[in-house]
C-alpha positions as a printed Julia matrix, in Angstrom:
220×3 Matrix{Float64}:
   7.4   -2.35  -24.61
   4.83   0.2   -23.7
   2.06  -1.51  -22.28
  -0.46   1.09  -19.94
  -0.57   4.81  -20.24
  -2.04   5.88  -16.13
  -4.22   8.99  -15.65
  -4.2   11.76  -13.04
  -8.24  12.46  -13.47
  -8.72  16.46  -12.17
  -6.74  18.79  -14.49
  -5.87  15.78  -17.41
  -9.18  14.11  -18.12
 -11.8   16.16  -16.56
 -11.81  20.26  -15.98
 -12.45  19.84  -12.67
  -9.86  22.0   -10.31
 -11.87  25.48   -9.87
 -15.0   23.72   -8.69
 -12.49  21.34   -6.06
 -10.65  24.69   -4.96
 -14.39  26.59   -4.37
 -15.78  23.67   -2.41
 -12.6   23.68   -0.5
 -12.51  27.22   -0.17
 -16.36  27.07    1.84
 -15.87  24.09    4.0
 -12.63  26.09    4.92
 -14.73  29.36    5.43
 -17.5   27.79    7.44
 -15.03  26.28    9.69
 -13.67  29.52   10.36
 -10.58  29.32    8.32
  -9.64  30.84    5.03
  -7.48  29.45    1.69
  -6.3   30.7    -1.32
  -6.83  28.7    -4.89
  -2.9   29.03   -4.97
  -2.94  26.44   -1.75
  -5.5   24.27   -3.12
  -3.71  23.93   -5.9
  -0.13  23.39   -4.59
  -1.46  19.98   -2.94
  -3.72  18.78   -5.59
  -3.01  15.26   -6.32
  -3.03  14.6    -2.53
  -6.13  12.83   -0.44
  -7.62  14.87    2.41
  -6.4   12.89    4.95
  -2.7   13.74    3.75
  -4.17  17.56    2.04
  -6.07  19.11    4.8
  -3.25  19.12    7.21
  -0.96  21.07    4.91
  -4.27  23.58    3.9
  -5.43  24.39    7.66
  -1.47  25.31    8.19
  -1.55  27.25    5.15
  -4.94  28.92    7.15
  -2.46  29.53    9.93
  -4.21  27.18   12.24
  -3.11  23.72   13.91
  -4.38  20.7    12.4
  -5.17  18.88   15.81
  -7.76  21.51   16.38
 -10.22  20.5    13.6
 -12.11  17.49   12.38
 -10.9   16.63    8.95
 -14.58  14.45    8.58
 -16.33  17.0     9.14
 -14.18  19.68    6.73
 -14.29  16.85    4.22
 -18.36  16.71    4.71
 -18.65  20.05    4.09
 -16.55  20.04    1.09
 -18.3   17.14   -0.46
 -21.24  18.48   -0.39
 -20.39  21.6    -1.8
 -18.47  20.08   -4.55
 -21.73  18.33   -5.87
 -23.87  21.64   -5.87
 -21.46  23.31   -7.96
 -19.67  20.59  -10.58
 -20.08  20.98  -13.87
 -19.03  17.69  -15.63
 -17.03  18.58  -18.08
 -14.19  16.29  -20.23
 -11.47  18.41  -21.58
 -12.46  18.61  -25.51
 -11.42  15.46  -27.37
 -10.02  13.32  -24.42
 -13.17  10.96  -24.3
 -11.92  10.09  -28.47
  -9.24   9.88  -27.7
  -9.02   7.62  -24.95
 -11.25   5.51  -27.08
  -8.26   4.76  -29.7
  -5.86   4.65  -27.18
  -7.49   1.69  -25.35
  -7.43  -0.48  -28.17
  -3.43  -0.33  -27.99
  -2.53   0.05  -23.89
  -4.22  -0.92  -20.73
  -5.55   2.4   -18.84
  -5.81   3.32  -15.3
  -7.06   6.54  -13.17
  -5.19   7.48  -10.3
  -6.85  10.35   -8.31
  -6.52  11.88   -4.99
 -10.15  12.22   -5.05
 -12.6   10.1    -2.87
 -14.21   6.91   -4.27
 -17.26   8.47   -4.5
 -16.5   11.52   -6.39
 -13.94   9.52   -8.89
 -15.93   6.56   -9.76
 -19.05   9.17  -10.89
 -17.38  11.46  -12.8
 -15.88   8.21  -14.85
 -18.98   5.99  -14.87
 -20.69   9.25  -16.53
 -18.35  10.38  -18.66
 -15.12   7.34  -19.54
 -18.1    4.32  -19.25
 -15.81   1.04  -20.01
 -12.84   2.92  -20.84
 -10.67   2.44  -17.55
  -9.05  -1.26  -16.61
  -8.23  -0.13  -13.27
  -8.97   2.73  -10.91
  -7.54   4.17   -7.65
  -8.77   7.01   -5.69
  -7.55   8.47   -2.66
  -9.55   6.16   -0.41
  -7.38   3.1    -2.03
  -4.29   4.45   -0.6
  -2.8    5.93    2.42
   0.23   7.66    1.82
  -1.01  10.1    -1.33
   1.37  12.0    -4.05
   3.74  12.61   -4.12
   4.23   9.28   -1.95
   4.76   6.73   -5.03
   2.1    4.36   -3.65
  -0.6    5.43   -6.04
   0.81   4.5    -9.19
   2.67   1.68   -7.54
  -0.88   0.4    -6.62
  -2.28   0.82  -10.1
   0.94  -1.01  -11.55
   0.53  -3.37   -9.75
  -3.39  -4.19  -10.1
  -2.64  -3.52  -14.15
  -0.4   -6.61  -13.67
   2.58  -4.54  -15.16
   6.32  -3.44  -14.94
   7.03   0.38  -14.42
   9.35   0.4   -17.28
   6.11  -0.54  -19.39
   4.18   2.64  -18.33
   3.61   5.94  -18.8
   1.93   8.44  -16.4
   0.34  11.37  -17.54
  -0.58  14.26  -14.65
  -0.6   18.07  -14.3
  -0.1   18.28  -10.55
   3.45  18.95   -8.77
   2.67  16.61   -6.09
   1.24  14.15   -9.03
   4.73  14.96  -11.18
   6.6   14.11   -7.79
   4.99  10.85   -7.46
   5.3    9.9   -10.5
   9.28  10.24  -10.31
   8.92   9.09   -6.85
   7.44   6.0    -8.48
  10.42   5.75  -11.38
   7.86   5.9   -13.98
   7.96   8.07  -17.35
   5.62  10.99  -16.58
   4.54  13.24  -19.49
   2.76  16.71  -17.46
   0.45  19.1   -18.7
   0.23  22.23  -16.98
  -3.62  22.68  -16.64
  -3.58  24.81  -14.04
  -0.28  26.4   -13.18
   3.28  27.44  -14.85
   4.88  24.87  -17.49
   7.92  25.12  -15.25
   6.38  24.13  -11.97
   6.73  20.64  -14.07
  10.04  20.63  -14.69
  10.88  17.26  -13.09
   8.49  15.41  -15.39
   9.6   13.79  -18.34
   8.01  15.37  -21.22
   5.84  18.9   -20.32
   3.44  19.31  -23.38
   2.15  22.74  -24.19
  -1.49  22.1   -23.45
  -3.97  19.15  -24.14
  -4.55  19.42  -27.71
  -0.64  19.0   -27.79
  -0.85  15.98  -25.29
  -3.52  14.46  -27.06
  -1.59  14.51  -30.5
   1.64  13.08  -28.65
  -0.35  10.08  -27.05
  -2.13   9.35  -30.37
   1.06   8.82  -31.72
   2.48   5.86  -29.19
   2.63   2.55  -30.23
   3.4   -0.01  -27.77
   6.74  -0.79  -29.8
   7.62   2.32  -30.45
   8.62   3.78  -27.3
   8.4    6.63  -25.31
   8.92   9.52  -27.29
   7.06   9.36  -30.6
């Protein structure tokens, strides 16, 4: 029996990504360094303490050399000059029907701060359970995400579904051996291809969630 449908949050809930990718993008620049959105992108699902090691190589620079805090500090500040809050059209209704028929859970990479705004303002009393990036150590693809939110939804994995358009997110998902439906937000429908179920775009994800039941399995 279906029981929980878990949410990545940048990219499936909120349209969030460019304004990440350009905060990034300026703590990298005032640290001397310089990314592409393509990077920023490749790793999003992942926390900075697992992220910014994989970026500053991408910059052609060692890791050791720089002080993630202070990249991170940067970056948050950044972030909250230029976010626009912004749900993707529709998901706030819909997440209202779906929660009187499943549990539901966010699992961002994001920090606590930045995740628990964005859903106190916009998903108020919508979300059981949710894990950010400070929750966990080992970020997606590592399975511990979801496992965590599983596990604090007081679930089984065959009783969820995970819904994320992120490789790394994908990844941990299967990582995880949990159903995973992606959307591809940001990037090619086939850079998805190990999910489940890749939907077209989020009016089609919205209609295929509206249509589980928690007894009628996976694929309705």
């Amino acid at each position: 029996m279906l029981k929980a449908l878990i949410f990545d949050m940048d990219g499936v809930l909120v349209d969030s990504m460019p304004f990440h990718a350009a905060a990034w993008k300026k703590a990298f620049l005032d640290m001397g360094m310089e990314i592409q959105d393509r990077d920023i992108y490749a790793i999003e699902g992942s926390n900075p303490r697992n992220g910014l090691p994989l970026l500053i190589r991408k910059a052609r620079k060692e890791p050791g050399a720089y002080d993630f805090e202070a990249i991170t500090s940067i970056y948050r500040q950044e972030f909250k000059r230029v976010f626009e809050l912004k749900a993707f059209e529709g998901m706030r209704e819909c997440l209202e029907v779906l929660k009187t028929r499943f549990l539901l859970s966010v699992v961002s990479g994001s920090d606590h701060l930045i995740v628990h705004s964005i859903v106190d303002q916009l998903f108020p009393g919508i979300f059981d359970i949710v894990v950010t990036g400070d929750d966990i150590i080992n970020s997606k693809p590592h399975p511990d995400p979801f496992l965590k939110a599983v596990e604090l939804l007081n679930v089984q994995r065959e009783e969820c579904v995970i819904i994320e358009n992120a490789i790394l997110g994908v990844e941990a998902a299967k990582n995880a051996e949990i159903y995973c439906i992606g959307v591809p937000t940001y990037i090619e429908p086939s850079q998805l291809d190990r999910a489940d179920l890749v939907v077209g775009d989020h009016r089609q994800l919205m209609q295929h969630l509206l249509g589980l039941e928690p007894d009628n399995g996976l694929r309705a």
